[in-house]
Structure formats: C-alpha cells, structure tokens
C-alpha positions as a printed Julia matrix, in Angstrom:
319×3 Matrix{Float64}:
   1.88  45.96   -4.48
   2.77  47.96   -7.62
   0.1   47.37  -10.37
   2.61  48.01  -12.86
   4.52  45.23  -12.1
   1.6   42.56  -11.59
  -1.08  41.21  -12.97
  -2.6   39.76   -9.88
  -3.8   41.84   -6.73
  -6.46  43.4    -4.9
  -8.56  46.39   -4.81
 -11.06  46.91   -1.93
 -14.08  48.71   -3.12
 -14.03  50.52    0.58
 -10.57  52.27   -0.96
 -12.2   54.02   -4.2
 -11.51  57.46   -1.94
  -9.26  59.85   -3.94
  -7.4   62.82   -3.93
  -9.04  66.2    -3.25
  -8.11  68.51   -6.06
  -8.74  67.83   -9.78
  -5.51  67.13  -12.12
  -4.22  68.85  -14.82
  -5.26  67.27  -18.03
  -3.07  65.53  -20.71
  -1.35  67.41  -23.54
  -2.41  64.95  -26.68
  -2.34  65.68  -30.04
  -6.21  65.23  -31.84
  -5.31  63.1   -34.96
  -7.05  59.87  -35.99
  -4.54  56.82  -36.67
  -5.66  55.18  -39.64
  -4.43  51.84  -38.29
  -3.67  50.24  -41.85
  -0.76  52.63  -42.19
   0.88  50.72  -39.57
  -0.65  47.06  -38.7
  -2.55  45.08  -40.77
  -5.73  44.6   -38.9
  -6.49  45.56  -35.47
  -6.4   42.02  -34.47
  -2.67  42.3   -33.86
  -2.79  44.3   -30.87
  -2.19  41.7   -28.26
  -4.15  42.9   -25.04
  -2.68  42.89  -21.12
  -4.42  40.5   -19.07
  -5.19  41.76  -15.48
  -7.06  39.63  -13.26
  -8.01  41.11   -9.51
 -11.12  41.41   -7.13
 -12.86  44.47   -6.1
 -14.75  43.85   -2.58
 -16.19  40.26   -3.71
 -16.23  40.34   -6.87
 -13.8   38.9    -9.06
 -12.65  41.35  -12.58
 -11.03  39.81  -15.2
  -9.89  43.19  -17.52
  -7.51  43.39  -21.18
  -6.11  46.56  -22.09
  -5.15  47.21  -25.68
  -2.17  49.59  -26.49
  -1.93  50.9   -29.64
   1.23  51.2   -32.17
   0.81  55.25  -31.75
  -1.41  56.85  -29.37
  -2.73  59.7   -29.84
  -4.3   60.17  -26.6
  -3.01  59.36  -23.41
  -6.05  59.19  -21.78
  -7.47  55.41  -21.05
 -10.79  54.75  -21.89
 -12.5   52.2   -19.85
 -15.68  50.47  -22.21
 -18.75  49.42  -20.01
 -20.22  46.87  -21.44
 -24.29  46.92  -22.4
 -27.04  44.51  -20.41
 -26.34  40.78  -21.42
 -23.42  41.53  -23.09
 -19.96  39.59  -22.52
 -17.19  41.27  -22.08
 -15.78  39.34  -25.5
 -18.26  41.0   -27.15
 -16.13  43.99  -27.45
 -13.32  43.0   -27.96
 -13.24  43.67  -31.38
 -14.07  47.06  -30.64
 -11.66  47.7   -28.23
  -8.94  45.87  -30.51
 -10.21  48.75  -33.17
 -10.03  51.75  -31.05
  -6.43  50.62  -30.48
  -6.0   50.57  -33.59
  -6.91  54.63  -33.91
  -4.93  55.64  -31.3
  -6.63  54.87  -27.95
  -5.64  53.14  -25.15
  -8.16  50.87  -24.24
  -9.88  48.7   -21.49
 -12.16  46.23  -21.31
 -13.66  44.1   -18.7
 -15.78  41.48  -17.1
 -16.92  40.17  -14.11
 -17.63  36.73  -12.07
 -20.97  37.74  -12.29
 -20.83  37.96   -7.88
 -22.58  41.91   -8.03
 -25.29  42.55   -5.34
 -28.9   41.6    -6.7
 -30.19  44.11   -4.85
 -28.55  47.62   -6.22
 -26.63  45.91   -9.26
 -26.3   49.26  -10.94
 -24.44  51.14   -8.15
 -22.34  47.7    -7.38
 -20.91  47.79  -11.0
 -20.19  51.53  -10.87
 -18.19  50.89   -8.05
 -16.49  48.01  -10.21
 -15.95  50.46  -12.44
 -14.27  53.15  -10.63
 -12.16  50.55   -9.41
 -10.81  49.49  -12.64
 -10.76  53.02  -13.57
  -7.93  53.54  -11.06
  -6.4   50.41  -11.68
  -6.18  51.26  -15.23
  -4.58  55.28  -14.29
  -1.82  53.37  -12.23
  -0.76  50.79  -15.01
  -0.77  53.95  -17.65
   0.5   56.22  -15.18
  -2.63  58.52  -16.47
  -4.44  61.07  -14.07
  -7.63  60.74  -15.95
  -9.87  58.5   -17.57
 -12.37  58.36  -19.96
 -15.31  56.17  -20.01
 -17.91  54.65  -23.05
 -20.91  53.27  -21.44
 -23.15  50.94  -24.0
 -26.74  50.69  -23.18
 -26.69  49.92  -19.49
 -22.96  50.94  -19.48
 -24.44  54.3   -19.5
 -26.78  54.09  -16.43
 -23.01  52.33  -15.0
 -21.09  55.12  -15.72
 -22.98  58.02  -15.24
 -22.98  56.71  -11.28
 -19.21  55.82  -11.74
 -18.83  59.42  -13.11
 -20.93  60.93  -10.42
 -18.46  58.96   -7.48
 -14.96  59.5    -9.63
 -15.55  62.98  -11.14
 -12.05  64.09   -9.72
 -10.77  61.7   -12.3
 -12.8   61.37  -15.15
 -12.0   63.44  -17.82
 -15.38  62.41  -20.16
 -18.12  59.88  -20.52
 -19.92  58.66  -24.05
 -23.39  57.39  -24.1
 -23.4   55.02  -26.5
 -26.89  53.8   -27.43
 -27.04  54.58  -23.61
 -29.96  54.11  -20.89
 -31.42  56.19  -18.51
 -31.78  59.15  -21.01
 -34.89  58.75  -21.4
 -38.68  57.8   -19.48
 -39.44  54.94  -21.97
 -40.79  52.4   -18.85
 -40.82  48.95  -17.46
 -43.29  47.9   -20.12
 -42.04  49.72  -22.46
 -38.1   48.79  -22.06
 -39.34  44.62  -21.68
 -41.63  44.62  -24.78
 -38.29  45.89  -26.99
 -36.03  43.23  -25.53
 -37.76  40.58  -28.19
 -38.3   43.21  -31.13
 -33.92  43.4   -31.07
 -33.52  39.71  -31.2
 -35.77  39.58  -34.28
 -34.8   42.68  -36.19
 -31.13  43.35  -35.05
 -29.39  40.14  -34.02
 -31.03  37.72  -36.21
 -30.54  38.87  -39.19
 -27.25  39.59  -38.82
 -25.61  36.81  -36.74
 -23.09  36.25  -39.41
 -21.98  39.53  -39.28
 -21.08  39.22  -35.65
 -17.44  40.01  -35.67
 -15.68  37.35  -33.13
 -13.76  33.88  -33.68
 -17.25  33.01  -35.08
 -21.02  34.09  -34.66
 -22.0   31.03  -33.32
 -18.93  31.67  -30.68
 -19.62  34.46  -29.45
 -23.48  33.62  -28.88
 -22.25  30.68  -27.23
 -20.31  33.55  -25.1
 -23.15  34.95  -24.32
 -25.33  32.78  -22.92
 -23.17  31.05  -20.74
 -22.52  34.67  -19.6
 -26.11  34.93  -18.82
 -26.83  31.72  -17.44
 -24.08  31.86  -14.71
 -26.44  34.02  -12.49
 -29.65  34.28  -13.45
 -31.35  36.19  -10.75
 -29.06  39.23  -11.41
 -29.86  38.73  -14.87
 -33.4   40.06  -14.31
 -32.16  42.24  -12.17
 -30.11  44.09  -13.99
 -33.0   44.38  -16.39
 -35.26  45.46  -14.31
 -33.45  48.8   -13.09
 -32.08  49.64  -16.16
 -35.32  49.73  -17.54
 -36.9   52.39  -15.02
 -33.05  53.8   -14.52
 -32.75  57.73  -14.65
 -29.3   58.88  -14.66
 -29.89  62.68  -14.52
 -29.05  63.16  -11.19
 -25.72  61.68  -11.8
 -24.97  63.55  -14.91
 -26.06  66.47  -12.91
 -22.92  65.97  -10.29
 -20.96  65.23  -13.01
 -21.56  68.55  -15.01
 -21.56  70.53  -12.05
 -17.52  69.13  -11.63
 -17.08  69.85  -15.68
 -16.57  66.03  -16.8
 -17.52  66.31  -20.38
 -20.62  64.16  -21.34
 -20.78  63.04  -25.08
 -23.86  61.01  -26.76
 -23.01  58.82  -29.7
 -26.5   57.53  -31.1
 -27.57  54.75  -33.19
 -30.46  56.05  -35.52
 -31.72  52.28  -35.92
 -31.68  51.65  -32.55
 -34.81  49.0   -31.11
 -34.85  50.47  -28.06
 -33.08  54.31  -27.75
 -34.41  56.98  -30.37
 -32.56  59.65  -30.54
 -35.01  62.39  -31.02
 -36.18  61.28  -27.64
 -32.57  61.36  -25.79
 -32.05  64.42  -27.41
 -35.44  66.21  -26.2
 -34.91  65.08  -22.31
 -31.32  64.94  -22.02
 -29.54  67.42  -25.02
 -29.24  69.67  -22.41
 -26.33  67.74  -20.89
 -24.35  66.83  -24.18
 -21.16  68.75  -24.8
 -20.95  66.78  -27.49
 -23.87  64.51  -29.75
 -23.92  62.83  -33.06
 -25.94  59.92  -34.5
 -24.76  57.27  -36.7
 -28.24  57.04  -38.93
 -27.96  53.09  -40.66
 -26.27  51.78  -36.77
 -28.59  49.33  -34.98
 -28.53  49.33  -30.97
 -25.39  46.35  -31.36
 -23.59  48.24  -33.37
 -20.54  47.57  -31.81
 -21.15  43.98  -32.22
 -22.0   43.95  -35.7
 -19.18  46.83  -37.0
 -16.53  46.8   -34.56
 -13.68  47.96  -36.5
 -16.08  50.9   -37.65
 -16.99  51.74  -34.98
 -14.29  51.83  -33.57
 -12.84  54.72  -35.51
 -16.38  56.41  -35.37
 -15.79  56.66  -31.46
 -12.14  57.99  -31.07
 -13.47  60.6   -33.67
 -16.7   61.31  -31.3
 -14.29  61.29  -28.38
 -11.75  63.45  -29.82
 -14.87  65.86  -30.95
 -15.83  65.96  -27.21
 -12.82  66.42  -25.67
 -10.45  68.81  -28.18
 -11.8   71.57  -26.59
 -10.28  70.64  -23.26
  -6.62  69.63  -24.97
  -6.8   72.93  -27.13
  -7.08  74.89  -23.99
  -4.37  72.87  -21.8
  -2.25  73.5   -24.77
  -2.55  76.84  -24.69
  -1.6   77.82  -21.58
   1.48  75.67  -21.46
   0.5   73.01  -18.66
C-alpha cells in the first residue's frame, strides 16, 4: 500500500532492511525563513496525521510542512524521557515555520520493558522511512531530546545508509554522570525548571499539557522506570562511533542551564564526535517546552550550521 496515498497501514519492524549503497544528498538552499514574512504564527501550519503500527506497537505521527522549505530533508524529533509527544508540537509547528519539514511522534506506550531503548530506535527508523516515502526524500535527519539522543544515536547506528545528520539536544548518553547521579537530578528539574515556569509552557494551556503528561506516564508505568533506568547509565559512543565511521553528521545543541547535562562535561567526553556544537547559555534542559517558537529557529540554524557543508559540496559538483 502506497504511504502517500494513506494514512493508515503497517510497517513490520522485521522490514527496517534497506538498500546497500548510500544516496546522493539533496540540493537545498541554506536560508532561514523568517516565518512572519509569510504566516502569522506558526500555529497555522496544519500537521498530516499518520497513524500505523511498527511490530506491536502502535505510532501515532504529524508532519508539519512549511509555506517554503528550505530543506528537503525531513527531520524526525525524538522526544525526551516523560515527555508527550504534544509536548513538541509547538516546536515542530516552529521549525515549520523556518523552513523544515517536520515530524513528530508518539507511541501506545506497548515498547519492550526489557531493552526499551533499542525497541524505540527501531520505532524510529521505522517512521524514518515512513516519513522518506510520504516526502519522497532519500534522507533524513533526526533531533534527539534528552533520551531522544540515546534513541537516535542507536537509530543512527541501524539506518546510517539514510540518515543524513543527528542533533543532540540536551541529549543523554554523552556523558558518565550515573544511576545516582541521573535519579537525584530528576527532582532538582521539577523544582528549578518546570515549576517556575509552568505558565510559560507553550500548549492550549500549562495546566493542559501537564495533564498530557501524566496520563502519558501513567499508561505504563513499569516502562516508565524503565526507560529511566537505562537512560541514566546509557552510553551511546559506540553508536556514534558506527555512525561516524559511515559520515552521518553528528551536531550537539546544548542548554547552558541545563539540571541534568553540562556542557563542559559533553564537550570533554564526547567533542570529539561533534561536527557541529553550540550552547544556548540562559536555555534550561525543557527548553523546547518553555520557548518553542525560539527554539525552533535556533535549531534549523544549528542544523543548517551542521549540514551546509554537505549541500555546499553536492552543489558543487552538480549532483
């Protein structure tokens, strides 16, 4: 069945096997789409619904188009521990905005307890290539937030024929903080990053979208804690290692405020891996909660930063 022309069918996570040789990448043209030149607010951009199951689990994705893109690519966002996937949709809805094709995406919460990492990579190759077909794209890029990094460094390390680049965002797995360590913080970013700035939470209301999120949370409680417990020991270096070694570009978008990732300490066990790093000094670890549409911007500018390189050179030569 032709994904472009339905929103309902199925992708068996046994079928993630690709093609053998690496594409060609996209000719785009690196400009930032300041979207008030041509919508009023990014809330206009009307997503596509795709619903669909991968092995078990039942996906439930919205891709936002924007009014110009200015890079072919799709990104695919994966989402942070705890998190919704309505909790970035204001994001998403603001990247759209700049010029980026965009994907988000949630689950019905049926991943394996015991490996809950690798299970949602595989979740998110597979709306990866659900995502190329619809666009008709070769490539992908990905944005992993907190645990969406330990997520898509794996996804990177299965789907490297296809992934173009991957942005740790306030990501995991970058550094040895520990069990202890990682458990102790969870607390700390209730009380100095969410509280204090509920009302800033950008959704149909605050108290909405922390309604959102904890009936996300509740709906399977056991891989909850599970997912906590292996991002907080998670290394992803081996995975970034596959990934380098089959040139997907790997980006690192800090948040110098961050409760639980410092950057000085990404930077000293992982710089070696960036292509491409910046830190946003006043951004707390939700910062895409609390500043979507700023954000937003801030990470098609990081992307195109990361990526130009690779679009300069396919321009060049013609392809």
């Amino acid at each position: 069945m032709s994904v472009a022309h339905s929103n309902e069918y199925f992708v068996d996570a046994r079928m993630l096997d690709i093609e053998k040789s690496r594409p060609e990448l996209h000719q785009t043209t690196p400009e930032i789409v300041e979207y008030e030149s041509s919508l009023n607010h990014p809330d206009e951009i009307v997503p596509v619904k795709r619903t669909f199951n991968i092995g078990k689990v039942g996906v439930e994705s919205f891709t936002y188009r924007p009014p110009k893109v200015v890079d072919e690519t799709p990104v695919v966002v994966v989402k942070g521990f705890s998190a919704s996937r309505k909790a970035y949709s204001a994001f998403a809805r603001s990247m759209a905005a700049h010029g980026r094709i965009v994907t988000i995406y949630g689950t019905d919460r049926k991943e394996d307890l015991h490996d809950p990492l690798h299970a949602q990579a595989k979740i998110a190759v597979g709306v990866g290539k659900i995502i190329m077909r619809a666009e008709d794209a070769d490539l992908i890029d990905t944005i992993g937030h907190s645990m969406g990094n330990s997520v898509q460094a794996r996804a990177a390390a299965m789907f490297w024929r296809h992934t173009r680049s991957i942005m740790a965002t306030g990501g995991a797995g970058l550094h040895p903080y520990g069990f202890l360590n990682m458990t102790g913080k969870l607390g700390k970013t209730g009380a100095v990053e969410v509280a204090p700035n509920a009302l800033s939470l950008h959704h149909k209301s605050a108290a909405g979208l922390l309604i959102d999120e904890c009936i996300h949370n509740i709906r399977n409680i056991p891989l909850l804690l599970s997912e906590g417990i292996h991002t907080a020991v998670d290394d992803v270096h081996p995975y970034l290692e596959v990934a380098k070694d089959h040139d997907v570009k790997i980006g690192s978008l800090m948040f110098g405020k961050d409760t639980f990732f410092k950057p000085h300490h990404i930077l000293q066990t992982s710089g070696h891996y960036f292509d491409y790093h910046d830190t946003i000094p006043d951004a707390f670890h939700v910062h895409p909660q609390l500043h979507p549409y700023r954000h937003g911007k801030e990470q098609v500018v990081a992307s195109l930063e990361l990526n130009q390189p690779q679009l300069k050179s396919v321009q060049a030569s013609g392809q």
